[in-house]
PDB file of N, H, CA, C and O in Angstrom:
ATOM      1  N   UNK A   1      -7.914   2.440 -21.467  1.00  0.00           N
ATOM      2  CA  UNK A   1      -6.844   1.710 -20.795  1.00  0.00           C
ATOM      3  C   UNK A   1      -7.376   0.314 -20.466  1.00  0.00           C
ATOM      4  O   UNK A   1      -8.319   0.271 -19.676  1.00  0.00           O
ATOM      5  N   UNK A   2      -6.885  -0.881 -20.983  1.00  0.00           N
ATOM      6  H   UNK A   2      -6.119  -0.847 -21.625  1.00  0.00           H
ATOM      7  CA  UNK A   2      -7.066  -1.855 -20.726  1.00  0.00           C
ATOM      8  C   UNK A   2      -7.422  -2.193 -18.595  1.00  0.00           C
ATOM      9  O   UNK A   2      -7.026  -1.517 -17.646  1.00  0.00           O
ATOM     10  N   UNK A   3      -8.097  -3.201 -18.602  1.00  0.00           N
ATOM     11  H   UNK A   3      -8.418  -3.750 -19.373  1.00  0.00           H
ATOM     12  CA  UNK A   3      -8.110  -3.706 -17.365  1.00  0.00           C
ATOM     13  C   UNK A   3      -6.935  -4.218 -16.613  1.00  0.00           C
ATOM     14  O   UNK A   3      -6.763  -3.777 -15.476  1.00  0.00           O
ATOM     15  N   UNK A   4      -6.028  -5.171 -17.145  1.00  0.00           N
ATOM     16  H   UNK A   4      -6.168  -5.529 -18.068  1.00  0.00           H
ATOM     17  CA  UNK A   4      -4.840  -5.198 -16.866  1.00  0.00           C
ATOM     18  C   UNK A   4      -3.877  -3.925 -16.440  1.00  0.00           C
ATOM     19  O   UNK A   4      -3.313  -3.785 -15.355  1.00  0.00           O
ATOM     20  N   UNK A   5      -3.832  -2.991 -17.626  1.00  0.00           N
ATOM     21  H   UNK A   5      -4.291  -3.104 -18.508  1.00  0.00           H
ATOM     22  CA  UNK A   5      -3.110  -2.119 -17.561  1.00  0.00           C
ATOM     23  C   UNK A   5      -3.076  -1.726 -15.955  1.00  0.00           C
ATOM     24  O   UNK A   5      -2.199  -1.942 -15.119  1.00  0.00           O
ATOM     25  N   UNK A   6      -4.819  -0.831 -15.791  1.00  0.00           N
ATOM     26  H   UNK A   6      -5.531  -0.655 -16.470  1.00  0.00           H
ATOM     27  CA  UNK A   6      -5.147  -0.549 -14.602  1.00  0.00           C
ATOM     28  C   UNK A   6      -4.981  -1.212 -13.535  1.00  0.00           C
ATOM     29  O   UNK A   6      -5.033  -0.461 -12.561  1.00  0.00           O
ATOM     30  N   UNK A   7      -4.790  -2.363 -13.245  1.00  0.00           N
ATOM     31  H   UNK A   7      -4.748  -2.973 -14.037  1.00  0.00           H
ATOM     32  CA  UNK A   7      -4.768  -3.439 -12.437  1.00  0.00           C
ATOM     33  C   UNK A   7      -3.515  -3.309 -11.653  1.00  0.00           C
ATOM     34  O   UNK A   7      -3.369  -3.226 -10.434  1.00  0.00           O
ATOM     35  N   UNK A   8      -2.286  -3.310 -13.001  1.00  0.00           N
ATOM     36  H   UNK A   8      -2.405  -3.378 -13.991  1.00  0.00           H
ATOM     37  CA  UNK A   8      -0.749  -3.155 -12.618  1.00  0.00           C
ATOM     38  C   UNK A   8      -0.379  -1.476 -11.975  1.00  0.00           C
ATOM     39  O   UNK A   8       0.516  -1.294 -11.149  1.00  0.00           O
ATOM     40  N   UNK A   9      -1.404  -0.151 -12.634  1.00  0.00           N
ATOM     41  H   UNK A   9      -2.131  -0.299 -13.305  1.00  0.00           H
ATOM     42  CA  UNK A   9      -0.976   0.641 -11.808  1.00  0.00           C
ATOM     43  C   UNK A   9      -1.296   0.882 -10.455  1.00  0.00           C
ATOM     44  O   UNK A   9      -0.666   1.453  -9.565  1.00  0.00           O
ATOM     45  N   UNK A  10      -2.410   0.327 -10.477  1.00  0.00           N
ATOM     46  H   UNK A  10      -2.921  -0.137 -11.200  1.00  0.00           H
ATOM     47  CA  UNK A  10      -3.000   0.813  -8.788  1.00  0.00           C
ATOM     48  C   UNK A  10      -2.078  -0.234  -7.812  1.00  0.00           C
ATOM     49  O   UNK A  10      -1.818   0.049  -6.643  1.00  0.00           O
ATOM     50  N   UNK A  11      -1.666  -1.376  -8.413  1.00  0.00           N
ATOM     51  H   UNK A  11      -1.878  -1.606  -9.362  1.00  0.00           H
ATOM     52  CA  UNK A  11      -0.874  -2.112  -7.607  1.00  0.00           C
ATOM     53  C   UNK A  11       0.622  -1.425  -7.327  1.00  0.00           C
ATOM     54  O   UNK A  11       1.233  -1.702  -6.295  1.00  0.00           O
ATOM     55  N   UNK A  12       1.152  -0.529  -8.299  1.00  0.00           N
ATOM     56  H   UNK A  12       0.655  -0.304  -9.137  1.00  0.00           H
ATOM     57  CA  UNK A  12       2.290  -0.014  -8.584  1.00  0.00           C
ATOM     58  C   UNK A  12       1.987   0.635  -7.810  1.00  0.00           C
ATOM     59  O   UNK A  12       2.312   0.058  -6.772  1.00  0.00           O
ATOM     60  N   UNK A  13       1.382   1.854  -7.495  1.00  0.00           N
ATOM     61  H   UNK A  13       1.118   2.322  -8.338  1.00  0.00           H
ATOM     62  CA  UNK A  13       0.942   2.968  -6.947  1.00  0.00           C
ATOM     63  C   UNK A  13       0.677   2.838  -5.232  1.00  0.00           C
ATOM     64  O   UNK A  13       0.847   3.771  -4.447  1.00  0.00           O
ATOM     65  N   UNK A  14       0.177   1.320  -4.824  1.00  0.00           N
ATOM     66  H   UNK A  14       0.039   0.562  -5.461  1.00  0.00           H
ATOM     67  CA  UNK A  14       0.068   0.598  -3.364  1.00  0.00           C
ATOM     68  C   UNK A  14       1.329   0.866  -3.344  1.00  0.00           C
ATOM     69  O   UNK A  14       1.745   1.887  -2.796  1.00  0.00           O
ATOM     70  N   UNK A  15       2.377  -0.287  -4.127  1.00  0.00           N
ATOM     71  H   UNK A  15       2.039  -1.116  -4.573  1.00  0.00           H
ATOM     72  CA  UNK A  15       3.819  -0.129  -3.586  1.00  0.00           C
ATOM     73  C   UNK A  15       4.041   0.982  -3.091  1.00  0.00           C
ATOM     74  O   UNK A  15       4.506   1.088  -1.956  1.00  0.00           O
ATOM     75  N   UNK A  16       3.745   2.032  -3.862  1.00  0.00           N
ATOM     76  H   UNK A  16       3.367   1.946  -4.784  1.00  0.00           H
ATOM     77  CA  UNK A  16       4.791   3.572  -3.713  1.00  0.00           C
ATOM     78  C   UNK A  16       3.822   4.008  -2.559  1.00  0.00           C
ATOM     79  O   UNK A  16       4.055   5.212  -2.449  1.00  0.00           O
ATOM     80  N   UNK A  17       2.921   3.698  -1.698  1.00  0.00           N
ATOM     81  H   UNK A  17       2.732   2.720  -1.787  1.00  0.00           H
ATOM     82  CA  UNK A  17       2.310   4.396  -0.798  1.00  0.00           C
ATOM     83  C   UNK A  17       3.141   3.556   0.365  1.00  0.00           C
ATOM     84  O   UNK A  17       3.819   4.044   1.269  1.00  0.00           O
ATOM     85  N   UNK A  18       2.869   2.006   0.058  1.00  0.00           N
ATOM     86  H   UNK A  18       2.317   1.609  -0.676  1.00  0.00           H
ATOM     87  CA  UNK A  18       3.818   1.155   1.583  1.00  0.00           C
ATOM     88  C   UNK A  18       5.288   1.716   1.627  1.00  0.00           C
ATOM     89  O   UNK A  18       5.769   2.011   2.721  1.00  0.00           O
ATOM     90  N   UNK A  19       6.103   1.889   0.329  1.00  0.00           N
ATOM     91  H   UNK A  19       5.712   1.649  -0.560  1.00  0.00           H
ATOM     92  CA  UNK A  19       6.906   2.394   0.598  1.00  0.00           C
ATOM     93  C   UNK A  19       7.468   3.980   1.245  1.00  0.00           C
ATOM     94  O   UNK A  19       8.541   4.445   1.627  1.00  0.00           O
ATOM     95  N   UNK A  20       6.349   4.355   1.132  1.00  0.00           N
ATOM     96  H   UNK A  20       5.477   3.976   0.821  1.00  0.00           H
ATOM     97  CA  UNK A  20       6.398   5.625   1.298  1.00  0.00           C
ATOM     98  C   UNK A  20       6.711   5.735   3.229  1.00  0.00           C
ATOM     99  O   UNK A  20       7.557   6.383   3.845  1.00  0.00           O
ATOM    100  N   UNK A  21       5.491   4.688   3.780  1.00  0.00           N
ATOM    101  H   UNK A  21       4.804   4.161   3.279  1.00  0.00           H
ATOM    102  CA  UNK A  21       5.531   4.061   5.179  1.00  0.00           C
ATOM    103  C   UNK A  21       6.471   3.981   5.575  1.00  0.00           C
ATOM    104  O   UNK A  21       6.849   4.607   6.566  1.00  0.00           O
ATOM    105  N   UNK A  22       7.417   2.867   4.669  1.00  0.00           N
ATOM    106  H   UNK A  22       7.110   2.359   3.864  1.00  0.00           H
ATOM    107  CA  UNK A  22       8.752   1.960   5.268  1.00  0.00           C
ATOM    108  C   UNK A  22       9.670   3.271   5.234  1.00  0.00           C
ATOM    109  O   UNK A  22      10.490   3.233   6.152  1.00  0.00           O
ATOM    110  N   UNK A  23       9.760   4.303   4.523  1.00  0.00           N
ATOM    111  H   UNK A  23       9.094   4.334   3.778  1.00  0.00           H
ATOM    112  CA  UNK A  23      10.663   5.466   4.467  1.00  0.00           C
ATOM    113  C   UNK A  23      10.304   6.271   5.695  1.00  0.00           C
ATOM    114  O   UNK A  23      11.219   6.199   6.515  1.00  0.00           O
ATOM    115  N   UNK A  24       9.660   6.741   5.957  1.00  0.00           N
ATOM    116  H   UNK A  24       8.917   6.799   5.290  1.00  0.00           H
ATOM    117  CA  UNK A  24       9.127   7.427   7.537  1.00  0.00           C
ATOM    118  C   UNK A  24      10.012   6.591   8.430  1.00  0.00           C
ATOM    119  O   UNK A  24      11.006   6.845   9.109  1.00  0.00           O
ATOM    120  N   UNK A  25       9.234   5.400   8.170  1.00  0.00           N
ATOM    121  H   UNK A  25       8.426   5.193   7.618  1.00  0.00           H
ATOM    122  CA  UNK A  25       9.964   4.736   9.691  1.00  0.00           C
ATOM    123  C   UNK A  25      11.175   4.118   9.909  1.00  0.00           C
ATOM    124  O   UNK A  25      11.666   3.724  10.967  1.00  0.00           O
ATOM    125  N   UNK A  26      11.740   4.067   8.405  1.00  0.00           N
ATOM    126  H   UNK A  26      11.341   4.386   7.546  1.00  0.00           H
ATOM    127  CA  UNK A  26      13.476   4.110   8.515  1.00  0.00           C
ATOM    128  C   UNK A  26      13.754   5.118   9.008  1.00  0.00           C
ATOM    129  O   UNK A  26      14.180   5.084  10.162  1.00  0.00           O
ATOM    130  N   UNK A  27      13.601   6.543   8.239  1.00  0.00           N
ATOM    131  H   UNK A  27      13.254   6.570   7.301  1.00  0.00           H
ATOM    132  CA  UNK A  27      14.387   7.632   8.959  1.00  0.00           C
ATOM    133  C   UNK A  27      14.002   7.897  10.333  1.00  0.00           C
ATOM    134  O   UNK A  27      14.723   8.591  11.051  1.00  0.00           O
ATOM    135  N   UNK A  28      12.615   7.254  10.860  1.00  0.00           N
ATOM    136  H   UNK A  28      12.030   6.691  10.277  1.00  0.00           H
ATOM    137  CA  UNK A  28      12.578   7.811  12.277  1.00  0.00           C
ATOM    138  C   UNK A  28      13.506   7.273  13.345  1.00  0.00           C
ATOM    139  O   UNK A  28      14.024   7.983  14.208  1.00  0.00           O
ATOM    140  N   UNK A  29      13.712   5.721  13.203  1.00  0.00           N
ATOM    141  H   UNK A  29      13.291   5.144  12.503  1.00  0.00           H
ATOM    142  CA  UNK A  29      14.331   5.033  13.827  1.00  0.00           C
ATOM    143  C   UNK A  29      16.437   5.051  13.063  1.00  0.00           C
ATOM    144  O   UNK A  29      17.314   4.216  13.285  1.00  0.00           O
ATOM    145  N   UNK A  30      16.506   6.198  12.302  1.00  0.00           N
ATOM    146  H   UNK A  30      15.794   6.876  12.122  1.00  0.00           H
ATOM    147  CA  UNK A  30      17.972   6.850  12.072  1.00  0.00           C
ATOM    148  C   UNK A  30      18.677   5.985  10.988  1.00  0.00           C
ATOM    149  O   UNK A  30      19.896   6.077  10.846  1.00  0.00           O
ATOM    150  N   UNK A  31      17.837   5.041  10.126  1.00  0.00           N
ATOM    151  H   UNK A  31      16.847   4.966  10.242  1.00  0.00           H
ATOM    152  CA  UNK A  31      18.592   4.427   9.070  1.00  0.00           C
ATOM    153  C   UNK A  31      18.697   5.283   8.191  1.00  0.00           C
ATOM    154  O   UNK A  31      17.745   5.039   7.449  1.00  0.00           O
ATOM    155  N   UNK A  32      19.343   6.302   7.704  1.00  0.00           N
ATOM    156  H   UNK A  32      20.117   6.500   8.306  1.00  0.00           H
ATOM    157  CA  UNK A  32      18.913   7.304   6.236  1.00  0.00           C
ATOM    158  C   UNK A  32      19.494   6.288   5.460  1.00  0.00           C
ATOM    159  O   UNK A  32      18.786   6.102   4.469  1.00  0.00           O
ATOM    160  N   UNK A  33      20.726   5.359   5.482  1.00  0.00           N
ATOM    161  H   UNK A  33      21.301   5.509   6.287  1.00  0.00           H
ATOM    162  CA  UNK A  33      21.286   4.574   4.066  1.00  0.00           C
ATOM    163  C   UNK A  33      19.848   3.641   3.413  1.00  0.00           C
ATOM    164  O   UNK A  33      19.495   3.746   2.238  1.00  0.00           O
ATOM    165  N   UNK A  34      19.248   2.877   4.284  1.00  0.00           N
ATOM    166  H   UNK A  34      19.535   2.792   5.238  1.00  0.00           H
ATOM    167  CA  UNK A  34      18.065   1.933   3.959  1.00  0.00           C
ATOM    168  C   UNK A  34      17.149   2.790   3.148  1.00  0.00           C
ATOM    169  O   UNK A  34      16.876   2.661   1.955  1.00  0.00           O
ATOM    170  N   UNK A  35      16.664   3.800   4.100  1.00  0.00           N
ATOM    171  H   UNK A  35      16.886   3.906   5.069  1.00  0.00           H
ATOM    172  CA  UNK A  35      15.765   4.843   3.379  1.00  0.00           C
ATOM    173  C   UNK A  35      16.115   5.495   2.267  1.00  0.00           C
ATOM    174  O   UNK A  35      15.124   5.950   1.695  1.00  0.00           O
ATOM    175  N   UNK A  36      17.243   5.748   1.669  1.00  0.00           N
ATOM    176  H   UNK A  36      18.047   5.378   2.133  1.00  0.00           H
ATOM    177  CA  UNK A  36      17.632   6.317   0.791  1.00  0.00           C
ATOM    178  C   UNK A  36      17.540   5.230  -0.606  1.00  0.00           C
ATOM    179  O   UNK A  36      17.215   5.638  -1.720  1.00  0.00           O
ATOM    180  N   UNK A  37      17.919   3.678  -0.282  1.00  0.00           N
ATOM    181  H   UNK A  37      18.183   3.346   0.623  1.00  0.00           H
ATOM    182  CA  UNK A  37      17.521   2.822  -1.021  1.00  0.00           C
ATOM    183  C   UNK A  37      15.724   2.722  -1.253  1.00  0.00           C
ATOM    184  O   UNK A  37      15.295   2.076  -2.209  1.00  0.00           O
ATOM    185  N   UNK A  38      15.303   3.031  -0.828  1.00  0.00           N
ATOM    186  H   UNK A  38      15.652   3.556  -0.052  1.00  0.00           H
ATOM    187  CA  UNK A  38      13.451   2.951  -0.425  1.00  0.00           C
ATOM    188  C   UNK A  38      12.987   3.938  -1.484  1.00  0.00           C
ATOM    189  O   UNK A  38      12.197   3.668  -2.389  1.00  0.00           O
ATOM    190  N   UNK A  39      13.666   5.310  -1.231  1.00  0.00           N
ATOM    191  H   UNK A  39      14.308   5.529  -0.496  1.00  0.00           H
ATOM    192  CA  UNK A  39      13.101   6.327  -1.946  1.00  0.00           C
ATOM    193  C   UNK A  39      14.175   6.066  -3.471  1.00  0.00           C
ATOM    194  O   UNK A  39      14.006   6.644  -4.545  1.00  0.00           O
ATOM    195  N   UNK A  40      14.690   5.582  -3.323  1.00  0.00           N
ATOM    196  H   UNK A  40      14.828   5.112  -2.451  1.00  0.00           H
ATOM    197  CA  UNK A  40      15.345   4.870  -5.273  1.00  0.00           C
ATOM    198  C   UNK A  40      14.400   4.337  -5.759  1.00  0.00           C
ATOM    199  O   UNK A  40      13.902   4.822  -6.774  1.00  0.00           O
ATOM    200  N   UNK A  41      13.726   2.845  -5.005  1.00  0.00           N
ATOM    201  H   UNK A  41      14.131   2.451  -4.180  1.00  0.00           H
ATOM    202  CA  UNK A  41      12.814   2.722  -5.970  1.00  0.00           C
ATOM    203  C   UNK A  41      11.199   3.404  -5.497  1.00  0.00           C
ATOM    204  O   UNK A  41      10.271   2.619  -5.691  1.00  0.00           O
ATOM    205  N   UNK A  42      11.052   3.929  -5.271  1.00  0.00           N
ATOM    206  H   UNK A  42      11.806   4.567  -5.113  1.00  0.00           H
ATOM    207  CA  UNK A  42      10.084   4.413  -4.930  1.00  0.00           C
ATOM    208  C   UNK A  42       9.553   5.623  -6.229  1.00  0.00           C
ATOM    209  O   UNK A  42       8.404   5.838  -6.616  1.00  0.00           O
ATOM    210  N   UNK A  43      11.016   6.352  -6.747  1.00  0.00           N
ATOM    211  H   UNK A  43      11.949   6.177  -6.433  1.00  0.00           H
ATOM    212  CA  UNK A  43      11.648   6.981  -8.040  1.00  0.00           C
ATOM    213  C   UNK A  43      11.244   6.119  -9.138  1.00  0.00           C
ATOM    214  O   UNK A  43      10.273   6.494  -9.795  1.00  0.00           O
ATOM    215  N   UNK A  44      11.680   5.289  -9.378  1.00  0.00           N
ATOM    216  H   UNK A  44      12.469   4.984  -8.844  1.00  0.00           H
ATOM    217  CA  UNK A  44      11.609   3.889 -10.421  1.00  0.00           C
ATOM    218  C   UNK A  44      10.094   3.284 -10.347  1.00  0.00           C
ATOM    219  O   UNK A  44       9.331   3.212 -11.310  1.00  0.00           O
ATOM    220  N   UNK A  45       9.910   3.008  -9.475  1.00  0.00           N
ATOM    221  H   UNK A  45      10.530   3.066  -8.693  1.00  0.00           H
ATOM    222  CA  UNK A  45       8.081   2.662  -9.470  1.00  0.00           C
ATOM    223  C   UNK A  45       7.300   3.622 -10.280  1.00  0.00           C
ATOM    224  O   UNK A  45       6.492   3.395 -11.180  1.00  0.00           O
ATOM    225  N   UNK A  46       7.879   5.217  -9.564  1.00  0.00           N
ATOM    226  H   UNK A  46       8.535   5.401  -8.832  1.00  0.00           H
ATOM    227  CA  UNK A  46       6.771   6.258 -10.120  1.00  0.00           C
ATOM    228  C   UNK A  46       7.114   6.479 -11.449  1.00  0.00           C
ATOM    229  O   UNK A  46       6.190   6.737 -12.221  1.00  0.00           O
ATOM    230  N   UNK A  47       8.368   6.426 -11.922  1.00  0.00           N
ATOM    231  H   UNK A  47       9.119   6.216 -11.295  1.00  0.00           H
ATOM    232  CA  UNK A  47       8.598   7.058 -13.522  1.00  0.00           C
ATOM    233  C   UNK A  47       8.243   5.647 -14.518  1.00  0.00           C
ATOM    234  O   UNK A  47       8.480   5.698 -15.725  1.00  0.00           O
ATOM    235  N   UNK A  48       7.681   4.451 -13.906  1.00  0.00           N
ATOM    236  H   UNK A  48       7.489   4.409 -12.926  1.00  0.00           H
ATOM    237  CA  UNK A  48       7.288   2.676 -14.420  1.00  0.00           C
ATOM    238  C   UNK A  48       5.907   3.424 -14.920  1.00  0.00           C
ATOM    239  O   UNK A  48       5.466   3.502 -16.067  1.00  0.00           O
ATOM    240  N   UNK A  49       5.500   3.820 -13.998  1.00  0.00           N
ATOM    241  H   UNK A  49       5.859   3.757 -13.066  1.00  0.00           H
ATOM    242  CA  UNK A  49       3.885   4.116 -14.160  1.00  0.00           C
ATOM    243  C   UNK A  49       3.511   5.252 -14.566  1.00  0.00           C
ATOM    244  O   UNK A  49       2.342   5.285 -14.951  1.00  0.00           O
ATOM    245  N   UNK A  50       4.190   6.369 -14.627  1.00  0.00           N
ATOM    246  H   UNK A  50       5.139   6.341 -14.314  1.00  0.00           H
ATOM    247  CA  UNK A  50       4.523   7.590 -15.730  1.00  0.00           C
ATOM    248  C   UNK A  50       4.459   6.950 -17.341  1.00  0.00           C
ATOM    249  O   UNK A  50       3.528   7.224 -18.100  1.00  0.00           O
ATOM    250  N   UNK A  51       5.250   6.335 -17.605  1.00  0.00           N
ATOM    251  H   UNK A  51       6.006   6.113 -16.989  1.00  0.00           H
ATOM    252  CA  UNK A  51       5.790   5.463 -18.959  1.00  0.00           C
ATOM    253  C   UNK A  51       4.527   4.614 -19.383  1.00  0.00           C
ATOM    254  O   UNK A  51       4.111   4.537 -20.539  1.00  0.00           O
ATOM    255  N   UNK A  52       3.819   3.807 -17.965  1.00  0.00           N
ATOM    256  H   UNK A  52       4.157   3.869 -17.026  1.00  0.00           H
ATOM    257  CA  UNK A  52       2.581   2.785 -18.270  1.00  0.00           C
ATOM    258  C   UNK A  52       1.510   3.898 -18.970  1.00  0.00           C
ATOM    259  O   UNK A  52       0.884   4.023 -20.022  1.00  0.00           O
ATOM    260  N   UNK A  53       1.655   4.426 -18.042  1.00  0.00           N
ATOM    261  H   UNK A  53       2.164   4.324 -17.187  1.00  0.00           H
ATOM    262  CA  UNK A  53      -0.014   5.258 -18.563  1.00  0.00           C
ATOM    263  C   UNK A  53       0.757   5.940 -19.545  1.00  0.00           C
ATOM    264  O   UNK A  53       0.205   5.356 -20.477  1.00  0.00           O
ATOM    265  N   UNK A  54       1.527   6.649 -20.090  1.00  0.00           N
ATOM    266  H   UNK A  54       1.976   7.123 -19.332  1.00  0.00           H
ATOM    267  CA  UNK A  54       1.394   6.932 -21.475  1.00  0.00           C
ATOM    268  C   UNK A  54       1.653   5.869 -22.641  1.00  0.00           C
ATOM    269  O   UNK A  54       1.581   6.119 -23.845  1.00  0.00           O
ATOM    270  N   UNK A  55       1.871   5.018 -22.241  1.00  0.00           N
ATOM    271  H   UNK A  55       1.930   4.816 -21.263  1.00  0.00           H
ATOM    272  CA  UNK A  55       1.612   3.802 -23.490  1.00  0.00           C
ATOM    273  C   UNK A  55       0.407   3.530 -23.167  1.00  0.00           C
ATOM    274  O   UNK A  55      -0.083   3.084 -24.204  1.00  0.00           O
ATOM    275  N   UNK A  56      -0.383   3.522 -22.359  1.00  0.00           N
ATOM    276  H   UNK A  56       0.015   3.884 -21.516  1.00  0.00           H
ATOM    277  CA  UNK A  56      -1.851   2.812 -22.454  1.00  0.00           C
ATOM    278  C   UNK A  56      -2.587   4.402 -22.958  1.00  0.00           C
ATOM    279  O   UNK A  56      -3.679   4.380 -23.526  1.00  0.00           O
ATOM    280  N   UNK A  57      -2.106   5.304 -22.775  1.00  0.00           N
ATOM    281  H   UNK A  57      -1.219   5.323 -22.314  1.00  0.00           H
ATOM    282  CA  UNK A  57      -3.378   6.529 -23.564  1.00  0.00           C
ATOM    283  C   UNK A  57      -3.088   6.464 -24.782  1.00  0.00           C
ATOM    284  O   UNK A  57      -3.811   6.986 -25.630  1.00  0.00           O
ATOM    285  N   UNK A  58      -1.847   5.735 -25.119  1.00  0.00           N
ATOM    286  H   UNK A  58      -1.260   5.311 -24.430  1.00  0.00           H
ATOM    287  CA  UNK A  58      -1.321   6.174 -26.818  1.00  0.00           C
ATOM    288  C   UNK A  58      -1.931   4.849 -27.150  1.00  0.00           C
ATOM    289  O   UNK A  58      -2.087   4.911 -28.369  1.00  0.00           O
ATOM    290  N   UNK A  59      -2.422   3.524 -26.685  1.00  0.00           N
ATOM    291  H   UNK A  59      -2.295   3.473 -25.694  1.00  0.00           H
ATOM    292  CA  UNK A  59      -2.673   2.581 -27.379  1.00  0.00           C
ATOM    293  C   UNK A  59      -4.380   2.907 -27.858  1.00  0.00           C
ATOM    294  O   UNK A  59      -4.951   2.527 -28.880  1.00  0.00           O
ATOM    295  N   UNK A  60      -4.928   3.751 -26.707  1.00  0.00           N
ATOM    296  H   UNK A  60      -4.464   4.059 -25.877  1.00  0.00           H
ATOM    297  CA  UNK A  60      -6.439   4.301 -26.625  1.00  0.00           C
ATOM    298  C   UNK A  60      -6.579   4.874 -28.240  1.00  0.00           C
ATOM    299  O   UNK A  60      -7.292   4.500 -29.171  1.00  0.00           O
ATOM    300  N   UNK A  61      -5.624   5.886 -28.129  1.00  0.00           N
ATOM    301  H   UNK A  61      -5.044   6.190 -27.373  1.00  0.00           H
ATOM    302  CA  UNK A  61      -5.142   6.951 -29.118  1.00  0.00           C
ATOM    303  C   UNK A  61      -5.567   6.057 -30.840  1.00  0.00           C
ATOM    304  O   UNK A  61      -6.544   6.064 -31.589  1.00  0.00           O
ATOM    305  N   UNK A  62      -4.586   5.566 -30.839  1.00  0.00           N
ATOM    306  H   UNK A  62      -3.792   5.561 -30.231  1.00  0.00           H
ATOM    307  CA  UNK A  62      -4.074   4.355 -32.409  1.00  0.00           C
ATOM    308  C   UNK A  62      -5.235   3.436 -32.758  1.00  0.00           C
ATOM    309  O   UNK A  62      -5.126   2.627 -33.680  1.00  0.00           O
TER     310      UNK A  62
END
């Protein structure tokens, strides 16, 4: 896996942990609509970096 590659998931992967934060503390403080937007992309981040790393094992691969 390229350096880049790696670079963009662990950064991807930060997102989905802060977001993970900002979702707790929406629903604690009773926003579920905000939070429900949070955990959308939070969905979309993780299936970005699902997709990354199998194009970077298949480029390993070729």
């Amino acid at each position: 896996m390229s350096h880049s590659a790696t670079a963009l998931i662990r950064r991807a992967e930060t997102q989905i942990a802060l977001a993970s934060i900002a979702v707790h503390h929406l629903r604690t403080g009773g926003n579920d609509q905000d939070a429900n937007y949070v955990v959308a992309l939070i969905r979309a981040h993780s299936s970005a970096i699902k997709q990354l790393k199998r194009l970077t094992e298949n480029e390993v691969e070729t």
